[in-house]
N, CA, C and O atoms as CSV, one atom per row, in Angstrom:
chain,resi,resn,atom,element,x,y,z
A,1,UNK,N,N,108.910,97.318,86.344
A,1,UNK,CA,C,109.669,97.044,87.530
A,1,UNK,C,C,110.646,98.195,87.744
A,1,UNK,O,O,111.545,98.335,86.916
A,2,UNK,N,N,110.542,99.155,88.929
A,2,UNK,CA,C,111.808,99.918,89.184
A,2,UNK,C,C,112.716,99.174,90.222
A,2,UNK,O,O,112.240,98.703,91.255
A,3,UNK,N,N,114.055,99.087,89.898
A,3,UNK,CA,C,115.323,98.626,90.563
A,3,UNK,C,C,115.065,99.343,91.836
A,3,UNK,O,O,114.061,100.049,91.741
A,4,UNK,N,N,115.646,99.396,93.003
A,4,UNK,CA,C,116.051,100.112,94.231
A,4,UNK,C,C,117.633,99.293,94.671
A,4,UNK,O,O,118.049,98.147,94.501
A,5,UNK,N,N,118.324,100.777,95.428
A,5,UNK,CA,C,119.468,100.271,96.233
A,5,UNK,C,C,118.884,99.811,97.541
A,5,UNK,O,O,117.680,99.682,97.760
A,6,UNK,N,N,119.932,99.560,98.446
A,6,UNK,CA,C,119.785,98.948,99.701
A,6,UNK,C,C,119.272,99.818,100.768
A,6,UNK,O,O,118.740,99.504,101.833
A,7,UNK,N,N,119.642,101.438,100.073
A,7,UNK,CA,C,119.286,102.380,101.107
A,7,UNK,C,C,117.389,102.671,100.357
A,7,UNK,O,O,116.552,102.709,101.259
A,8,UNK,N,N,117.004,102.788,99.402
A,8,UNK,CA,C,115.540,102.924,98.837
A,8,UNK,C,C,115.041,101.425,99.400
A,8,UNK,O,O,113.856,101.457,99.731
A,9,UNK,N,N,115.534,100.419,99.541
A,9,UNK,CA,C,114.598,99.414,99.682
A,9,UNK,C,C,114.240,99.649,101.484
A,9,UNK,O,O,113.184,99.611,102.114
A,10,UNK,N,N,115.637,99.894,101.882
A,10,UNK,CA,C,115.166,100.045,103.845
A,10,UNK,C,C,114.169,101.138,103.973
A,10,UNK,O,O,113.642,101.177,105.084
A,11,UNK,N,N,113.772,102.039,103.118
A,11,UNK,CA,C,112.327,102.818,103.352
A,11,UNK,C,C,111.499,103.375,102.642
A,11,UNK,O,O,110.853,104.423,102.628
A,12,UNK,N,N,111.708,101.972,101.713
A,12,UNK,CA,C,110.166,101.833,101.247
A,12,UNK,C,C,109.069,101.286,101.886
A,12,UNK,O,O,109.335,101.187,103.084
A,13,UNK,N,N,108.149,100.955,101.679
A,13,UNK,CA,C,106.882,100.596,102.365
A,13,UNK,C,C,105.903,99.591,101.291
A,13,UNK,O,O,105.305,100.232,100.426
A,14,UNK,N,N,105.733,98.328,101.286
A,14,UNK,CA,C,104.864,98.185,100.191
A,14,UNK,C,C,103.792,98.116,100.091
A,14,UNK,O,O,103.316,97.809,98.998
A,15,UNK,N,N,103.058,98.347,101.078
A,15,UNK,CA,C,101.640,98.736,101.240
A,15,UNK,C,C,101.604,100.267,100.348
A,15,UNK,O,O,100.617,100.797,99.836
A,16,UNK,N,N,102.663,100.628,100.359
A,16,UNK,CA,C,102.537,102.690,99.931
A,16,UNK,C,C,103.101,102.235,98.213
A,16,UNK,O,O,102.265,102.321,97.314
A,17,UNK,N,N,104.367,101.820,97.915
A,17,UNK,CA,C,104.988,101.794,97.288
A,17,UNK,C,C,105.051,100.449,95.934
A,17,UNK,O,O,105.819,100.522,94.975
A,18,UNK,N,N,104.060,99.290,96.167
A,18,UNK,CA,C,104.497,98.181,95.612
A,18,UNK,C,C,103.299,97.629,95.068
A,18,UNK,O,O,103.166,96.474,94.661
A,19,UNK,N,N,102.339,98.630,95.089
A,19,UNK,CA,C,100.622,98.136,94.999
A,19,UNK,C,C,100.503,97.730,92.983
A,19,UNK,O,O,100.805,98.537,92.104
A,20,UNK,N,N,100.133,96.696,92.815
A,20,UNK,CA,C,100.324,96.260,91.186
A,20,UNK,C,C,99.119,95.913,90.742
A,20,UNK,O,O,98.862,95.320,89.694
A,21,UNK,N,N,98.309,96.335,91.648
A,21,UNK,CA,C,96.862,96.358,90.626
A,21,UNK,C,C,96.502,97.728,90.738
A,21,UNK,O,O,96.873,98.516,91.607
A,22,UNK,N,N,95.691,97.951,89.709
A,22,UNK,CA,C,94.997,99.347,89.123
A,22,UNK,C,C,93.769,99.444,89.929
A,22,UNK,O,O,93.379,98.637,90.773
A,23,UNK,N,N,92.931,101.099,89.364
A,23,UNK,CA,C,92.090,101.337,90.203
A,23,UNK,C,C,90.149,100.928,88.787
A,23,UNK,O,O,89.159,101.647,88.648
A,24,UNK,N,N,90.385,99.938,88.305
A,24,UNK,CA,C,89.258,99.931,87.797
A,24,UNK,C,C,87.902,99.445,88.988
A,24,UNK,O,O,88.111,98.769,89.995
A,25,UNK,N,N,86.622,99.947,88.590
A,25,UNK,CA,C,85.877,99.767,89.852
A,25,UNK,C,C,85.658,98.053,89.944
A,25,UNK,O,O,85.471,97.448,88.888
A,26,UNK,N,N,85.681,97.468,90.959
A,26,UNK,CA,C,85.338,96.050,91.261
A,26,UNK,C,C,84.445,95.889,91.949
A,26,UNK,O,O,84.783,96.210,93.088
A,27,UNK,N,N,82.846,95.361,91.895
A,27,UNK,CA,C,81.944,95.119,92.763
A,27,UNK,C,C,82.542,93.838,93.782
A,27,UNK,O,O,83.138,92.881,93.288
A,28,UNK,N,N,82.265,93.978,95.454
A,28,UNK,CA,C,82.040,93.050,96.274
A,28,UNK,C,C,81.334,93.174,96.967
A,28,UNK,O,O,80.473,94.024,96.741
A,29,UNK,N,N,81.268,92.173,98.580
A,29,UNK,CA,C,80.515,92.178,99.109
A,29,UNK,C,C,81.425,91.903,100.419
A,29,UNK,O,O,81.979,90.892,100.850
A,30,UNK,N,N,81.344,93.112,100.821
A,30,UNK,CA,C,81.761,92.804,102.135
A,30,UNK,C,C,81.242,92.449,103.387
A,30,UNK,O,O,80.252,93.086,103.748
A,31,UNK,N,N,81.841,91.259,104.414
A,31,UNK,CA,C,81.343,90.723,105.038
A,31,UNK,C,C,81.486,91.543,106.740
A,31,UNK,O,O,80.620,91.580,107.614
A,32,UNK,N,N,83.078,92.206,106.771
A,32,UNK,CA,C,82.914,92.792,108.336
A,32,UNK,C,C,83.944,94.025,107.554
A,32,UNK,O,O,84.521,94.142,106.473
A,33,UNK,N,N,83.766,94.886,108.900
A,33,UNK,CA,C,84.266,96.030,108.641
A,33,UNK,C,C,85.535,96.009,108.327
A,33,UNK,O,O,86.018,94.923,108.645
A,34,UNK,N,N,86.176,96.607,107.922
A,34,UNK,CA,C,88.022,96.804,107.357
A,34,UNK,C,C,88.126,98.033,106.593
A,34,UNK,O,O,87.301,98.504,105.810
A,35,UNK,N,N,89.402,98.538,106.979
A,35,UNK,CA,C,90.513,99.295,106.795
A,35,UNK,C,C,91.118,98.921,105.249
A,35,UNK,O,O,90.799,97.742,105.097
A,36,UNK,N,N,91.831,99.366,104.050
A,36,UNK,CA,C,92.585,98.841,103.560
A,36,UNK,C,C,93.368,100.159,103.441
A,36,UNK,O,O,92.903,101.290,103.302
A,37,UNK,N,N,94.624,99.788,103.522
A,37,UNK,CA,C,95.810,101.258,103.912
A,37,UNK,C,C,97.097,101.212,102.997
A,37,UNK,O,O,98.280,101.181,103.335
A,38,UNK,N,N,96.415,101.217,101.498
A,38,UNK,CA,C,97.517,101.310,100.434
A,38,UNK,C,C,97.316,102.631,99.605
A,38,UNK,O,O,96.222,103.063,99.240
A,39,UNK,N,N,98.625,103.246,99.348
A,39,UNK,CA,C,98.915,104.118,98.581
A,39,UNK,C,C,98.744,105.429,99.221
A,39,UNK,O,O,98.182,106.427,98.771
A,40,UNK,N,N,99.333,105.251,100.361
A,40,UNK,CA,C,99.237,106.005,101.346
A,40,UNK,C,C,97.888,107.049,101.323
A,40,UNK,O,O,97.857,108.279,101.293
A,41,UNK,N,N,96.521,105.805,101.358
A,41,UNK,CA,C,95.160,106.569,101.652
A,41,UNK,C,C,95.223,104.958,102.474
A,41,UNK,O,O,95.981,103.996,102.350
A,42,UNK,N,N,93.964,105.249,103.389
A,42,UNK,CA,C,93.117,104.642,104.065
A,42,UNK,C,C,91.811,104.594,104.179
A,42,UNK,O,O,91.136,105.144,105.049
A,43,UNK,N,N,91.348,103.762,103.069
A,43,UNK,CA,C,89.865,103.399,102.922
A,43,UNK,C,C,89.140,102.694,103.862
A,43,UNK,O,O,89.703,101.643,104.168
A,44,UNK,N,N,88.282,102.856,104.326
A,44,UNK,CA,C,87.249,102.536,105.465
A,44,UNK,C,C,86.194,101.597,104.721
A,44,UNK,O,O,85.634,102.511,104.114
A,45,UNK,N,N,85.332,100.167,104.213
A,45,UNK,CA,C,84.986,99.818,103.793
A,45,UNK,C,C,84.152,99.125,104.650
A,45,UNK,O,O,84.683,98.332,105.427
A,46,UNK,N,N,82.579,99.311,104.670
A,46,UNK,CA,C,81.630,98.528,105.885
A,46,UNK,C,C,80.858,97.285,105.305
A,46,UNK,O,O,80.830,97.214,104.077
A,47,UNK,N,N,80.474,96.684,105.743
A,47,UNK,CA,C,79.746,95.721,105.480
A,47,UNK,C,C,78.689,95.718,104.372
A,47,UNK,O,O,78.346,96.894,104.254
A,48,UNK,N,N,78.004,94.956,103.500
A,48,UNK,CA,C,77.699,95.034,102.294
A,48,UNK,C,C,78.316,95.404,100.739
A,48,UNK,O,O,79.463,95.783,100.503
A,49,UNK,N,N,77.129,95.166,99.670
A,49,UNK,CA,C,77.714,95.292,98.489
A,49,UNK,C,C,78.214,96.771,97.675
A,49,UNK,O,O,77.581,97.777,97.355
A,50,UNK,N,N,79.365,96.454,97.547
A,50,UNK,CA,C,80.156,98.137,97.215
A,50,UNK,C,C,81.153,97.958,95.756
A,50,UNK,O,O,81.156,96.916,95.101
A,51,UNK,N,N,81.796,98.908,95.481
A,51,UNK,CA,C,82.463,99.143,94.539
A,51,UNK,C,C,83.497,99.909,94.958
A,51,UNK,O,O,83.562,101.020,95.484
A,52,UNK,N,N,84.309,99.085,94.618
A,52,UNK,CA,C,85.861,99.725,95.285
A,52,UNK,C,C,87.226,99.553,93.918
A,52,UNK,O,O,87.203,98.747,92.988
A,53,UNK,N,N,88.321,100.604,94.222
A,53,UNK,CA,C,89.303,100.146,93.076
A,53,UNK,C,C,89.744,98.613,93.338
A,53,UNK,O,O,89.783,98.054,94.434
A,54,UNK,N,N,90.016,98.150,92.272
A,54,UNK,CA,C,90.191,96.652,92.410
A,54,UNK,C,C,91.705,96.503,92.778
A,54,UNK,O,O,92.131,95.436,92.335
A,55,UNK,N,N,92.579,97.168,93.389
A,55,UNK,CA,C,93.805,97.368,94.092
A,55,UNK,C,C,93.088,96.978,95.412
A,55,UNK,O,O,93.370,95.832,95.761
A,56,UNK,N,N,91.950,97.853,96.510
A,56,UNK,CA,C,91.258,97.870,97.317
A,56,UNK,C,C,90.341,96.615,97.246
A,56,UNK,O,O,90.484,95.747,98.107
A,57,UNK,N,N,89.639,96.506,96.510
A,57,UNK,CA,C,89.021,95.136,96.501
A,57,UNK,C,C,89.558,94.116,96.832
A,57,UNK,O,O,89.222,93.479,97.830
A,58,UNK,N,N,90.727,93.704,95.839
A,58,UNK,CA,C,91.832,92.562,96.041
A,58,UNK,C,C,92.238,92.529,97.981
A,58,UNK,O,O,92.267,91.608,98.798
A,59,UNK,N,N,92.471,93.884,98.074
A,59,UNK,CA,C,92.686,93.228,99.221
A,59,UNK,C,C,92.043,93.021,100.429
A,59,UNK,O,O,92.460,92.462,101.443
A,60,UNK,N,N,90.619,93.715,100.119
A,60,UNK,CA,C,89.888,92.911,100.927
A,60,UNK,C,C,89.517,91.671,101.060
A,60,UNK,O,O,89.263,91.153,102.148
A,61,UNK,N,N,89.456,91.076,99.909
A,61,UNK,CA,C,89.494,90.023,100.119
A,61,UNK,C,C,90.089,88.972,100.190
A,61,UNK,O,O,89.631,87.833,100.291
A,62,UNK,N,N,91.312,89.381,100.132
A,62,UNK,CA,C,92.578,88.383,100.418
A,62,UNK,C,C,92.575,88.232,102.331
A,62,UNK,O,O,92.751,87.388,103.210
A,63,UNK,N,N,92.254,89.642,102.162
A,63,UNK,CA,C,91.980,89.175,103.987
A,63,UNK,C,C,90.699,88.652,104.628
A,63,UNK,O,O,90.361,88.747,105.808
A,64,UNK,N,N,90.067,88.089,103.628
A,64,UNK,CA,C,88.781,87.311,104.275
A,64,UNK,C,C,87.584,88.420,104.847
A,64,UNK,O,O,86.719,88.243,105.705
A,65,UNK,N,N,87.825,89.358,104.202
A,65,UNK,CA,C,86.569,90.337,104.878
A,65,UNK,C,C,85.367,90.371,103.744
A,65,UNK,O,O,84.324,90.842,104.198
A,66,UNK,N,N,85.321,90.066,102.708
A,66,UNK,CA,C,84.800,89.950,101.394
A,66,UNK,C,C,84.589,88.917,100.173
A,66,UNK,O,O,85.263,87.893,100.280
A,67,UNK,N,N,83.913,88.996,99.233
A,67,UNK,CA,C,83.733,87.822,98.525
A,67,UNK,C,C,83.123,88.690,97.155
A,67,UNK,O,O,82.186,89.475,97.299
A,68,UNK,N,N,83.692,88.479,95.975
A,68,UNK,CA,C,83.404,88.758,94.941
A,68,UNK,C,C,81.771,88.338,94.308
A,68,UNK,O,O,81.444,87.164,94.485
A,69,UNK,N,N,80.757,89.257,93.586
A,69,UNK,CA,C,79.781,88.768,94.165
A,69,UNK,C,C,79.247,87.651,92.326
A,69,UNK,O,O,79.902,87.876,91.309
A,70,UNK,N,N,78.394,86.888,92.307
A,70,UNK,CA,C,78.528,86.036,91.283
A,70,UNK,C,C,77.944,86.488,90.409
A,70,UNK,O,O,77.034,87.265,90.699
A,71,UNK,N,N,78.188,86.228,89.144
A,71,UNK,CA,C,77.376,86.661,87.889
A,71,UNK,C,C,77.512,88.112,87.580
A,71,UNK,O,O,76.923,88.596,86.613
């Protein structure tokens, strides 16, 4: 955990700055196209089964664009 003052917290970003998962590869399956725009990159991710850092993964599918695939 790093501390911040009041002036580091008004410009930080936590999409850039607050990301707490790592980049090991995670297979999914993505269902529609999406963007994920952390760590100040912007990954482009299309439809079907891929391998993405599991920082990127996670959040595809937290936004419903994806589904972890079984087995």
């Amino acid at each position: 955990m790093t501390p911040l003052n009041s002036k580091e917290f008004e410009h930080s970003n936590p999409l850039r700055d607050a990301v707490a998962l790592g980049n090991e590869p995670t297979r999914i399956v993505v269902s529609k196209p999406t963007e994920v725009p952390l760590l100040g990159k912007r990954i482009t991710v299309q439809p079907g089964e891929q391998e993405l850092p599991l920082y990127a993964a996670a959040f595809v599918v937290l936004r419903r664009a994806a589904l972890r695939p079984m087995g």
